[in-house]
C-alpha positions as CSV (number, residue, x, y, z in Angstrom):
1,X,17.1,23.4,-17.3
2,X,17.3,20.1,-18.6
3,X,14.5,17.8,-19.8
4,X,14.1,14.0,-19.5
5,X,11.6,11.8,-20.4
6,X,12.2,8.9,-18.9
7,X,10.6,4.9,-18.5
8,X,11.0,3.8,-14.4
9,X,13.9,1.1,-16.1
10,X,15.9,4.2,-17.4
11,X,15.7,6.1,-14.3
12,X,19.1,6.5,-13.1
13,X,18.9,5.3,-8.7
14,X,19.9,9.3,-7.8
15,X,16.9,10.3,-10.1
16,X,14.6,8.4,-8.8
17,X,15.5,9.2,-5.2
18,X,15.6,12.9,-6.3
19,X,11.9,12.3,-8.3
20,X,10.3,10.8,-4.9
21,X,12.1,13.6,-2.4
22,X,10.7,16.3,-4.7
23,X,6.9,14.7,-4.9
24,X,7.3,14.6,-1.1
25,X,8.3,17.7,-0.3
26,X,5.2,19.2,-2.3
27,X,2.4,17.2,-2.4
28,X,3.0,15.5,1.8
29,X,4.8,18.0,3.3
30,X,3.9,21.2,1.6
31,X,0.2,20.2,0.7
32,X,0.1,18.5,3.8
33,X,-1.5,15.0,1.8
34,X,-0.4,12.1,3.9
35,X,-0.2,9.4,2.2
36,X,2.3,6.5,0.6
37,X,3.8,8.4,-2.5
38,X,5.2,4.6,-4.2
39,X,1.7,3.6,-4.7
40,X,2.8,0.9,-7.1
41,X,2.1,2.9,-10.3
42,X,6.0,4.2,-10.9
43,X,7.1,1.1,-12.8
44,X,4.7,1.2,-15.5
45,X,4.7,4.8,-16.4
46,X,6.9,7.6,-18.1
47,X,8.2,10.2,-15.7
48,X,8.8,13.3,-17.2
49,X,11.3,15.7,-15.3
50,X,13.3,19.2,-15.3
51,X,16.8,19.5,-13.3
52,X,19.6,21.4,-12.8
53,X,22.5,20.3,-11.1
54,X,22.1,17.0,-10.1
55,X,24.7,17.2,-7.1
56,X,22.3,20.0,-6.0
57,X,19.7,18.9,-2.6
58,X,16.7,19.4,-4.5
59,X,17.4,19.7,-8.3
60,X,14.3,18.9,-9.7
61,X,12.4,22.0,-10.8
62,X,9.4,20.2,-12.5
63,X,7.7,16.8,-12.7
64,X,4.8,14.7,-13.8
65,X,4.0,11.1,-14.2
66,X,2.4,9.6,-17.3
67,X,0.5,6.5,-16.8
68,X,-0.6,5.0,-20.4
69,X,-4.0,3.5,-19.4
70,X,-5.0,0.2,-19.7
71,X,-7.9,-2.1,-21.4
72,X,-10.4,-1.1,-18.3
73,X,-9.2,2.6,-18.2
74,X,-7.7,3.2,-22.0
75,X,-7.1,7.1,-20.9
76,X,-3.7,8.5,-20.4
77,X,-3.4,10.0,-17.0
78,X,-0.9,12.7,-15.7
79,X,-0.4,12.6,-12.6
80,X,2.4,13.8,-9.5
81,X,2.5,16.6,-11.2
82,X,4.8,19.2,-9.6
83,X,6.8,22.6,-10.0
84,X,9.5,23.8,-7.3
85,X,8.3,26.7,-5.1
86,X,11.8,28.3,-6.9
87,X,10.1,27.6,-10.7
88,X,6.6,28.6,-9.9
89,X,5.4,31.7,-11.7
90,X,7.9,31.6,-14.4
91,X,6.5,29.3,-17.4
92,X,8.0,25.8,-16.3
93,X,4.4,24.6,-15.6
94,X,2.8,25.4,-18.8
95,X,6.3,23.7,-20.4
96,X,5.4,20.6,-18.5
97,X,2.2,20.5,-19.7
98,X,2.9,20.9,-23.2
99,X,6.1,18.4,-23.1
100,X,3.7,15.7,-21.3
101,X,0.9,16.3,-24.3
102,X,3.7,15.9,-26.9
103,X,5.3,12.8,-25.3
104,X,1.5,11.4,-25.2
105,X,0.9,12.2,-28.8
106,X,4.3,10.8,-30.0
107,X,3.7,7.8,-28.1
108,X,0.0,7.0,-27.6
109,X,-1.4,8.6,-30.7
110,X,-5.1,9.8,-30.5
111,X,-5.4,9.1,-26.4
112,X,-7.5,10.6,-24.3
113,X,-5.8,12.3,-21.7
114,X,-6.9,12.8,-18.2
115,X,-5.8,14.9,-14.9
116,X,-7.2,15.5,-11.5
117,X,-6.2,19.5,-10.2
118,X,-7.6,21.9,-7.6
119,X,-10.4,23.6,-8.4
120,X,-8.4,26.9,-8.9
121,X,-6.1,25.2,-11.3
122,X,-9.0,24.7,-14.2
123,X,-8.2,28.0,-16.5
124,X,-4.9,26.5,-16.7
125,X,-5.8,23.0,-18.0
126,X,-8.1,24.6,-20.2
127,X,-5.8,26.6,-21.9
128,X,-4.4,23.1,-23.4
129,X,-7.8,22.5,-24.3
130,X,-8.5,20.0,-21.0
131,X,-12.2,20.4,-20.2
132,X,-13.7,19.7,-17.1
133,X,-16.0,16.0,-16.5
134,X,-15.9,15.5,-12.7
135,X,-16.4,17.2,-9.4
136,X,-15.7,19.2,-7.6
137,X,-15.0,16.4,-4.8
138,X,-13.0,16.7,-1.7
139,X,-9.5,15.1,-1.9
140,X,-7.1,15.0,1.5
141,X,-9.7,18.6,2.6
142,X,-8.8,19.6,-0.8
143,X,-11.6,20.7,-3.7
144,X,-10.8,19.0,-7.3
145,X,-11.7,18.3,-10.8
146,X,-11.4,16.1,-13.4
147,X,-10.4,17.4,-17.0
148,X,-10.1,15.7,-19.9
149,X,-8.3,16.3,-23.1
150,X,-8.7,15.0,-26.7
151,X,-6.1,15.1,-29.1
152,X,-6.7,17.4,-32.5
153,X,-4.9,16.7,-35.6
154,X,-1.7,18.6,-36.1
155,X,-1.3,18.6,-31.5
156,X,2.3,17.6,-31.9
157,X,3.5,20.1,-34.7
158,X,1.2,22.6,-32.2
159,X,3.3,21.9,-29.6
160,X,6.8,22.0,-31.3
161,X,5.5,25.5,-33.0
162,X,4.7,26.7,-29.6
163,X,8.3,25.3,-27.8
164,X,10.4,27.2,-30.5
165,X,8.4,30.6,-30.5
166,X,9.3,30.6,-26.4
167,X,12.7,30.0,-26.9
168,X,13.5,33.1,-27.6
169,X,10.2,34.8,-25.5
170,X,10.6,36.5,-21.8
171,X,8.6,34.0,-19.0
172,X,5.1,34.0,-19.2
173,X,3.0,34.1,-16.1
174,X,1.0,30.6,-15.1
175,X,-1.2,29.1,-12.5
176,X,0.9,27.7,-9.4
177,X,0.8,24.0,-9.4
178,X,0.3,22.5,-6.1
């Protein structure tokens, strides 16, 4: 599996066409969420992405969007966030989750970071530390929540301890993102 973190500028045209088939195929057709995926907020963010063979259909195994906040709404957001039905189960969430914190610490140090999930997905957020400030609330038929995370001292050396002592561990068992 191969990682990028990406600005919308460095996006290569195939990845982005691969980036908006994947967050298609799960959150309108799977989840059934009808709505415009470009919603204007891809050039201004960092996409973070797993692939594997590029020439592939559907390479891309996992996928969230980080939008860096602004002077009305200074939180970080992750958002789009997305495993493959074929990566679901087997770790790649929680590895997305801990690559998007570390790319927020590295670049927005001491940011507040915010995500919207299903209500069933909250043990898994809070495992990072996310705790829950909104909802639920009904989204598309859809119960959510808001979570929020705060940064600790030492969160990037954290997540860089935690990356090497999987390298070498068997798949751990996660939440299915949807």
């Amino acid at each position: 599996m191969n990682w990028k973190t990406l600005e919308f500028d460095q996006l290569s045209a195939r990845e982005l066409y691969l980036i908006m088939r994947a967050r298609s195929a799960v959150f309108v057709v799977e989840q059934w969420h009808i709505h415009l995926d470009a919603d204007g907020h891809d050039e201004g963010a960092l996409h973070l992405f797993a692939a594997e063979d590029m020439t592939r259909q559907m390479p891309i195994l996992a996928y969230a969007r980080i939008q860096p906040g602004d002077s009305e709404a200074p939180d970080v957001v992750i958002d789009k966030i997305l495993t493959s039905p074929a990566r679901r189960s087997d770790g790649t969430a929680l590895a997305l989750i801990e690559r998007a914190l570390h790319a927020i610490c590295k670049r927005w140090p001491g940011r507040t970071v915010r995500v919207t999930a299903q209500v069933g997905l909250r043990g898994f957020y809070e495992q990072f530390g996310f705790r829950k400030t909104d909802g639920p609330f009904l989204d598309h038929g859809t119960p959510y929540i808001g979570l929020r995370w705060q940064p600790r001292t030492g969160s990037q050396s954290l997540f860089a301890a935690q990356w090497r002592e999987r390298e070498d561990a068997t798949p751990i068992n996660t939440f299915e993102l949807q």
